[in-house]
N, C-alpha and C positions, 0 to 999 in steps of 0.2 A: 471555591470550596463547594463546587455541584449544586446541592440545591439548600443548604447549612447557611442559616444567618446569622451575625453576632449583635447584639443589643450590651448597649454598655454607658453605666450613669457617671460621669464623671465625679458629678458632688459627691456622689458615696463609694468609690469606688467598688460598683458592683456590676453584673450581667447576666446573661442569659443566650445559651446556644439551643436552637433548635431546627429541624427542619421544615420546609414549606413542601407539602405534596402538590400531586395535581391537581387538587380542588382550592389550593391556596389557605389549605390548613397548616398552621404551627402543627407541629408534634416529634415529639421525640425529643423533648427540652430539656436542657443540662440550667440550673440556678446556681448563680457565683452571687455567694454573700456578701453583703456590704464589707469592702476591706479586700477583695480580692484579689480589686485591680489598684495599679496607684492612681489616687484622684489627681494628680497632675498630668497623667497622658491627653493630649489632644487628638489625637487622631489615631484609628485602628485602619491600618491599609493590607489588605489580601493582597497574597504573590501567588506564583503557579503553585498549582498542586493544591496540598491545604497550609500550606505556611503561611505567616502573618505578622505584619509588621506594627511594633506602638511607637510613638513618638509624641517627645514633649516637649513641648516649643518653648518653658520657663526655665528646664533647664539642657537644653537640645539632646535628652540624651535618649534612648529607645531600647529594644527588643524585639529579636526575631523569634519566633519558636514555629511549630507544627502544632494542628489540633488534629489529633488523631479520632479513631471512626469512632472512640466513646467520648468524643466533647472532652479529653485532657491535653493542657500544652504541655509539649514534650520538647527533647532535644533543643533547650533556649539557647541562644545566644543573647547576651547582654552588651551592649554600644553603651560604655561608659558616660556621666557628663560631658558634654563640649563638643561632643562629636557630631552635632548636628551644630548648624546654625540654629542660633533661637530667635530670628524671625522667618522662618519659614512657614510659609499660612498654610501649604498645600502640600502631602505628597498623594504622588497618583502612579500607581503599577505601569508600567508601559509593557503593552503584552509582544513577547518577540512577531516579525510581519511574516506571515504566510501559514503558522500554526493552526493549524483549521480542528476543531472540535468533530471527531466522528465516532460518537457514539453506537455501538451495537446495542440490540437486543436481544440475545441468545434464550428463547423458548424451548420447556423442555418440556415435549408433552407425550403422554402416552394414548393410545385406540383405547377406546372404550370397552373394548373386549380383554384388553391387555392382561394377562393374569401375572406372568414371570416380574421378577423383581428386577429393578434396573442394576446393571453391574459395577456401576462407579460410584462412586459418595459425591456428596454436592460442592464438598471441601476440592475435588480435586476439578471439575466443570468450573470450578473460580477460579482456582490456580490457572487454568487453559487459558481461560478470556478474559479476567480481570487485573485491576494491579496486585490483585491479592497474588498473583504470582509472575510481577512486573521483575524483571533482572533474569530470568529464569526461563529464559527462551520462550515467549508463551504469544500469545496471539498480538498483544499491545507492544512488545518487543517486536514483531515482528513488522508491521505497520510502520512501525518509527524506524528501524531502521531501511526499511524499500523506498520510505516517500523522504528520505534524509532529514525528517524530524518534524516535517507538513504535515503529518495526519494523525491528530489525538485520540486514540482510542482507550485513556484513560478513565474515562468515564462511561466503558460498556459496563453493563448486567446480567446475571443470570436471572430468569423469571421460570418458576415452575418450583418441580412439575404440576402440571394441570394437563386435566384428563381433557382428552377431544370428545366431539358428538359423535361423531365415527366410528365406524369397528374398521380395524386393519383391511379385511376386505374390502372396502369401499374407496380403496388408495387403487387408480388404475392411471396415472401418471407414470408416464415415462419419455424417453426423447422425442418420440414420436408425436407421444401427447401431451405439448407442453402446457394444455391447459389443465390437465390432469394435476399438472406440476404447484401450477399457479392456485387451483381448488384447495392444495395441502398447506401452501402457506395462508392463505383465508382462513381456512378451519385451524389453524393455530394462533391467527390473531385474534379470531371471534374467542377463542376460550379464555387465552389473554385476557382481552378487555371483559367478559363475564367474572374473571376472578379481580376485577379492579384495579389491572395494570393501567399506567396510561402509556401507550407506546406513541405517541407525537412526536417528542423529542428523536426519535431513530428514523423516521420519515421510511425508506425500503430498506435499509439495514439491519435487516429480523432474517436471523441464522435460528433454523426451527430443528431441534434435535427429537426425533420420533425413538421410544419404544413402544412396539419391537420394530428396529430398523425397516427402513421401505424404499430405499433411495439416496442417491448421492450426487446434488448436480446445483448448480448458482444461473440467478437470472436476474433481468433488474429489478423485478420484484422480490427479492430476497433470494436465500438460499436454504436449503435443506442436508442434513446426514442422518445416519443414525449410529445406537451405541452398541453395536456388536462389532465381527471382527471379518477382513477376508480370506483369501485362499491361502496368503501368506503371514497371517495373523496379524495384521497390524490393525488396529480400530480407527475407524473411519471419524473418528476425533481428534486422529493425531495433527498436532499444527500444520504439516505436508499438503494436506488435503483441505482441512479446510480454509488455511490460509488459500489456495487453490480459487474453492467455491464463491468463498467472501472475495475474490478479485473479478469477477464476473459480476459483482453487486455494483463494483466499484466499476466497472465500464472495460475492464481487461478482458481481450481473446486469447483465445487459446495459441502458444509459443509453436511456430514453425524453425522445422530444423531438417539439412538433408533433403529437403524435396516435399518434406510429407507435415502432416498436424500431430502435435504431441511429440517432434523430433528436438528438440532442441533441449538437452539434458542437464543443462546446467540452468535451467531455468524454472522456477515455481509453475508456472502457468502451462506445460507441457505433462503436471500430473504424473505421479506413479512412475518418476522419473528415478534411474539406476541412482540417483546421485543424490538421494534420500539420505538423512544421517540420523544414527541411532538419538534419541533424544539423552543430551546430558544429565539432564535433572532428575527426569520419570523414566527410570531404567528397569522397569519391570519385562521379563520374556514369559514367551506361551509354551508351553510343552518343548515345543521343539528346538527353545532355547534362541526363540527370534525377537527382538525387539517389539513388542506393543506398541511405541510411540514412537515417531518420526520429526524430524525437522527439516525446513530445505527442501530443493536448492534457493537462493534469492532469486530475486525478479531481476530483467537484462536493464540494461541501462535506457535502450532505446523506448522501451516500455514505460519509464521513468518519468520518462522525457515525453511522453506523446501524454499522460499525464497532471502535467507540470509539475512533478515530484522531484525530479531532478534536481538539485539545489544548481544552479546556472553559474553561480557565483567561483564553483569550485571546477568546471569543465573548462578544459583550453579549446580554443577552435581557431583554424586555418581562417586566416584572412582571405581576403578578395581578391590577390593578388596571387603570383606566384613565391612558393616561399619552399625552404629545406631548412629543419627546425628538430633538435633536439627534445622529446617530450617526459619527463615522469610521471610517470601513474601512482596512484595509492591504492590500496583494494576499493571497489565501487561501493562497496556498505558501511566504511570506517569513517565516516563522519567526525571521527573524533581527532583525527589522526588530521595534520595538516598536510595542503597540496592538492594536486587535481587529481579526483575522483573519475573525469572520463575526460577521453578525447573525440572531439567530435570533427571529420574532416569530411567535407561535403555532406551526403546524405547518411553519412557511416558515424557510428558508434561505437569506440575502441574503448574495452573497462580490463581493466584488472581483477584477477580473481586469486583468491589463495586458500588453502588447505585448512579454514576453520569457521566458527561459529555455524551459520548458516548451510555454508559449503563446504562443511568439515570431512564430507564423503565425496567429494570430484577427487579423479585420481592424482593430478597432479596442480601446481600454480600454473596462472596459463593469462594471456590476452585474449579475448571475444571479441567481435565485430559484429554487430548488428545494424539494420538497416529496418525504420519505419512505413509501412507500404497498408494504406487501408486501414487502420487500428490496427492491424495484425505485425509483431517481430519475426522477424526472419534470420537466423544464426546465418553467417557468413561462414567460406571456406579460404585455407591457408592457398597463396598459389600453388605453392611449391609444397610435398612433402605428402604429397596423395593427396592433397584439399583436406588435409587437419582442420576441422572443426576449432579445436583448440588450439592456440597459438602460442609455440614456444620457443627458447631462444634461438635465433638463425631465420625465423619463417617470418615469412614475407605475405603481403594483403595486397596487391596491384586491380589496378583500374585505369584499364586505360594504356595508349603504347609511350613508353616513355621514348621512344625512337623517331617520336613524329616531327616529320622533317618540317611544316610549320612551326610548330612551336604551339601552337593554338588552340589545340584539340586539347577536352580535359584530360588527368592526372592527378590519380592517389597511387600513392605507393608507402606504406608504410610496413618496418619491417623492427622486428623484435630484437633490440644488441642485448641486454642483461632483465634478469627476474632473478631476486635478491629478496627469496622468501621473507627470510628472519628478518630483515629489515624491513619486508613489507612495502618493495618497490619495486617499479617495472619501467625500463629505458627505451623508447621509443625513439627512432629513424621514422621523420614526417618530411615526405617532399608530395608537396600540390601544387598544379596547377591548373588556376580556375576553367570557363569555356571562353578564352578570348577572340574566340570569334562574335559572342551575342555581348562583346562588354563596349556600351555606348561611348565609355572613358573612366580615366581611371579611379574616381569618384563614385560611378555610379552603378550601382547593385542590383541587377534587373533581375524581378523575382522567378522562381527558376533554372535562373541558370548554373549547369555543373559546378560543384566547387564554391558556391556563394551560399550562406547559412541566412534566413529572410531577403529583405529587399524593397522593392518601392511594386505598388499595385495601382490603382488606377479605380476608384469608384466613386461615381456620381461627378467623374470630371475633377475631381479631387484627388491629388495625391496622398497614399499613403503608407510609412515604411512602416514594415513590420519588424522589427528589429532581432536580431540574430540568439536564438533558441530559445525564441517565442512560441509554445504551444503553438499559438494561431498558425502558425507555418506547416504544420501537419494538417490543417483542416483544409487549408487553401491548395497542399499538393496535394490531397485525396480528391478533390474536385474538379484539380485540373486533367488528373488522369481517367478520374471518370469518362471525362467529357472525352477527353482524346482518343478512348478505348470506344465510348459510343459512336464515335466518327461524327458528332453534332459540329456543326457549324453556324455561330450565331450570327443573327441579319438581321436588318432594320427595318421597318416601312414608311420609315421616317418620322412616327409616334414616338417611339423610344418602346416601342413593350420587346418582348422576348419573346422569339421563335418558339412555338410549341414544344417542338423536338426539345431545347434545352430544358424548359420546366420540367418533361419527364425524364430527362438525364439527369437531375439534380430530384426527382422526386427517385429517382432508382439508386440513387447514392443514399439518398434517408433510408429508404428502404434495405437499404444492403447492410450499412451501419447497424441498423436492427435487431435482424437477423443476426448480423455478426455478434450482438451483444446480447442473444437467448441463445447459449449452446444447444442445440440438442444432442447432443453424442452421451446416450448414455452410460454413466459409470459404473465399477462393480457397488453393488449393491450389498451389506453384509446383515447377517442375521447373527442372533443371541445364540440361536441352536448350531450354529457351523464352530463354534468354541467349543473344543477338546476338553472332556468331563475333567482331565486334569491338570485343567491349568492352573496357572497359582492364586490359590484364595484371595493373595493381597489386591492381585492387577482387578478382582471382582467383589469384592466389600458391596454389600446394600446400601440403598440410596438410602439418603433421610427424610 
């Protein structure tokens, strides 16, 4: 229940809801008069969300309800007599494994010169980021659905507005100068905490919205937008984008596609991508009759997956072995939907994608293939059919000669037989063969090689496997190909220390990593004044 406590007297059946802020003061307390509660409950137990469980061990019977944001139980459910055991001494929540609490805090501050009013009301900056507009395509919908239900961002906030010490002029941040960058979110935490915020709980997850706009770009010290519009009217609020921003907070580079940065269109992290979708909900247009708010595209699977967002449980992968295997897919964000969500065969990542929610603007249902290399995804091409990006029924993904008169050499070949939109499925043709040249026998999984998903490593003389679509398996090939690309060769002196050369091979992989995770490339930037004197008063209501 966030930071909401319940007090409750059994002898008189009475209580008390209030909150505890960050000074560790009560306030905000709801009083339940003597008779409220029934004085036979024994125990009050909190569930996700704010629902909450009584239970009375004299006559095992209980209730569920919600305590909504004014301290009322709503929507009860009643568990008649007998339906508990009545001796049970203890219940206790068991929270589902891997659901990680990732709170935002989205500041919304204005220059201290700022005169113009801001153009959105505070009611709809909730709707964007909070549950206040949970179901409704909005920034915590979108979270849950890319990390397949790992990352709770039900308990972000809006904080603001509060005015900066700055006048707009004094913003000279941009790609270039990413301390520029970093100066803007400073001066929007110091206002913050001047008006009594406590931002601890969000640790660098502080999305800072500037009026009048000055920039658009995410680092790991936070992110930045603001609330005007671009060349194409869309405002740089729309979930598109900053979903976008806020994945650069979260350790996500920027999605290669085609050869180049920013290629890869079916994917969030590629930005200002063709495959944008008009927003369902907040369907306001600008003059020219263009959509204001965007959603989409999703994040690729291999992304996911370098993450650990991937739910593991629901991916098929190719064995060790050689094998020819029929596969289903289910779309890669349907969570809800049973069956495997991705197929992963060697270093490759094969997802299903179809023609809604998220990705309700890609042109048609299709298979992807990506492959993890550096932090950075890379979209794969079809063999066959000019190197389609997108993969559709008949096209074929090969790696490798399937003609090799050994037998030995690796092999992926995977090829698309049926995509059965409406049923929201996708039939995959899987034949691999691992690198059975480097396979010690048949047992054993040496880390590295073609076609094998983790393996066994070797550190401090001790064996150890890393077991198959284990993050750690991305950290270990980015290192290894550092090294390989360095041309480092490690040697002994019979100390046990390490070659210089490798320390700064592995000091040049931290360093890269880094880099790679402070974009500079900077974005369109949108201003209040670039908005058409006639657009529609609604999509620009004053702030509160």
């Amino acid at each position: 229940m966030s930071d909401r406590i319940l007090y409750y007297g059994a002898s008189r059946g009475r209580g008390l809801i209030g909150s505890v802020d960050s000074n560790n003061v009560l306030k905000d307390v709801t009083v339940f008069p003597d008779g409220s509660f029934a004085k036979d409950w024994t125990q009050i137990t909190a569930l996700s969300g704010d629902r909450i469980l009584y239970y009375s061990a004299s006559r095992g019977r209980g209730l569920i309800g919600t305590i909504n944001s004014n301290n009322v139980l709503q929507d009860v459910t009643v568990i008649p007599d007998g339906s508990f055991a009545k001796d049970w001494q203890e219940i206790t929540f068991l929270r589902p494994p891997g659901r990680l609490s990732h709170p935002w805090a989205f500041l919304l501050v204005q220059f201290s010169d700022a005169t113009t009013p801001t153009p959105f009301t505070r009611q709809r900056f909730e709707e964007m980021c909070t549950t206040a507009g949970a179901g409704k395509f909005n920034l915590v919908d979108f979270y849950r659905d890319m990390s397949h239900g790992n990352l709770d961002l039900s308990t972000s906030r809006v904080l603001g507005w509060h005015r900066l010490a700055q006048k707009e002029s004094d913003y000279v941040g941009s790609g270039g100068n990413p301390q520029g960058r970093r100066d803007l979110i400073t001066w929007a935490r110091q206002a913050a905490l001047n008006a009594g915020e406590n931002l601890a709980p969000y640790a660098n997850r502080i999305f800072v919205v500037t009026h009048p706009p000055t920039d658009l770009f995410g680092m790991p010290e936070g992110a930045v937008s603001g609330d005007g519009r671009d060349s194409q009217g869309m405002t740089s609020l729309a979930p598109s984008l900053v979903a976008h921003e806020m994945g650069h907070v979260h350790g996500l580079d920027h999605s290669w596609g085609g050869g180049y940065e920013y290629g890869d269109h079916w994917d969030v992290m590629s930005n200002r991508t063709p495959y944008m979708a008009p927003h369902p909900v907040h369907t306001e247009l600008d003059s020219a009759g263009r959509p204001i708010w965007r959603i989409g595209p999703g994040l690729n699977a291999a992304s996911m997956w370098g993450k650990g967002w991937l739910d593991m449980t629901r991916v098929w992968q190719a064995g060790g072995t050689e094998s020819d295997t029929l596969v289903d897919l289910r779309p890669l964000h349907r969570h809800d939907l049973p069956g495997h969500l991705c197929a992963r065969v060697g270093p490759y990542f094969f997802e299903f994608r179809v023609k809604e929610r998220w990705d309700a603007a890609i042109p048609e249902p299709c298979v992807l293939v990506h492959e993890l290399t550096y932090s950075r995804s890379f979209l794969l091409t079809a063999t066959e059919s000019g190197g389609r990006q997108d993969l559709r029924e008949g096209d074929e993904f090969l790696r490798g000669d399937p003609d090799d008169p050994t037998g030995s050499a690796p092999l992926v070949r995977v090829k698309v037989l049926d995509i059965d939109a409406a049923a929201r499925t996708a039939r995959l043709s899987v034949t691999q063969r691992p690198d059975l040249r480097f396979m010690a026998g048949p047992e054993t999984r040496l880390f590295g090689a073609d076609g094998v998903d983790g393996g066994l490593i070797v550190i401090s003389g001790k064996v150890v496997d890393v077991p198959p679509g284990s993050p750690l398996s991305a950290t270990i090939e980015e290192i290894a190909q550092q090294l390989q690309e360095t041309g480092v060769t490690p040697t002994s002196d019979g100390d046990g220390y390490l070659h210089r050369d490798l320390l700064r091979a592995i000091a040049s992989l931290t360093d890269l990593v880094s880099r790679m995770e402070s974009p500079c490339v900077p974005h369109d930037p949108v201003r209040t004044d670039e908005v058409p004197a006639s657009s529609s008063a609604a999509a620009h209501a004053g702030s509160d």
